[in-house]
Every structure is written in C-alpha cells, then in structure tokens.
N, C-alpha and C positions, 0 to 999 in steps of 0.2 A: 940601645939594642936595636939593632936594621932589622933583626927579624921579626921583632915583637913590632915594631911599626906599621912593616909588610904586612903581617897578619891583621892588624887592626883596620887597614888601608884593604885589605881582601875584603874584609865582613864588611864594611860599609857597606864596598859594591854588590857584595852578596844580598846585604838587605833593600839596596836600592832594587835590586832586581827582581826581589821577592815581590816589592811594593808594583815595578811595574808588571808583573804576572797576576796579582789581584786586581790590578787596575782593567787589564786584557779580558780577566775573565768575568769580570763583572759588569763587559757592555754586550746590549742584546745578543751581538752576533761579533764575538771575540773572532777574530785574525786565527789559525788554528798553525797555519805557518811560522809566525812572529812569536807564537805562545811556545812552540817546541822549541823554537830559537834560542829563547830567554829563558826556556827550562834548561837547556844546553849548556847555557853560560854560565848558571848558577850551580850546577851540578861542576860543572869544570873549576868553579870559584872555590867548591865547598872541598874539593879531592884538593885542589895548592894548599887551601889552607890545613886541613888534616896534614897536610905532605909536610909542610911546613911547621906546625906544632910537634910533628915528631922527632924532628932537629932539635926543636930549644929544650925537648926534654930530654 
C-alpha cells in the first residue's frame, strides 16, 4: 500500500521535527525564527498526513 507507506514516511518526518523543536527550545536562547519555521513544517506534515489517512479510510 503507497499510501500507508506515505503516511509512515510523513510521521517519521513529523517526529524528527518534533525532536528538533525540543531541541531549539531547550537552548538558552532558541532561534525564534527557525522555531516558527519548524513549527510550520510539522503542522503542514500533520494536515498531509490527516489528508492522507482520510483516503485509506
């Protein structure tokens, strides 16, 4: 199944993303730019992958 792949292949990057936004925000003086960025990305990761689980179902 492509899509059930797709979606496992989203959540990686979505947790990888998670990890580096705790990473950001747990040095003295986190990037505040880089941090919206990467919130951006995962919020966009987590809407394909909804978008996407509403297909296989």
């Amino acid at each position: 199944m492509a899509l059930d792949a797709r979606i496992r292949e989203l959540g990686n990057r979505h947790q990888t993303l998670e990890r580096l936004i705790e990473d950001e925000m747990s040095r003295p003086v986190s990037d505040d730019i880089r941090l919206k960025e990467l919130k951006r990305q995962k919020l966009r990761l987590k809407e394909e992958i909804e978008n996407l689980r509403m297909r296989v179902h």
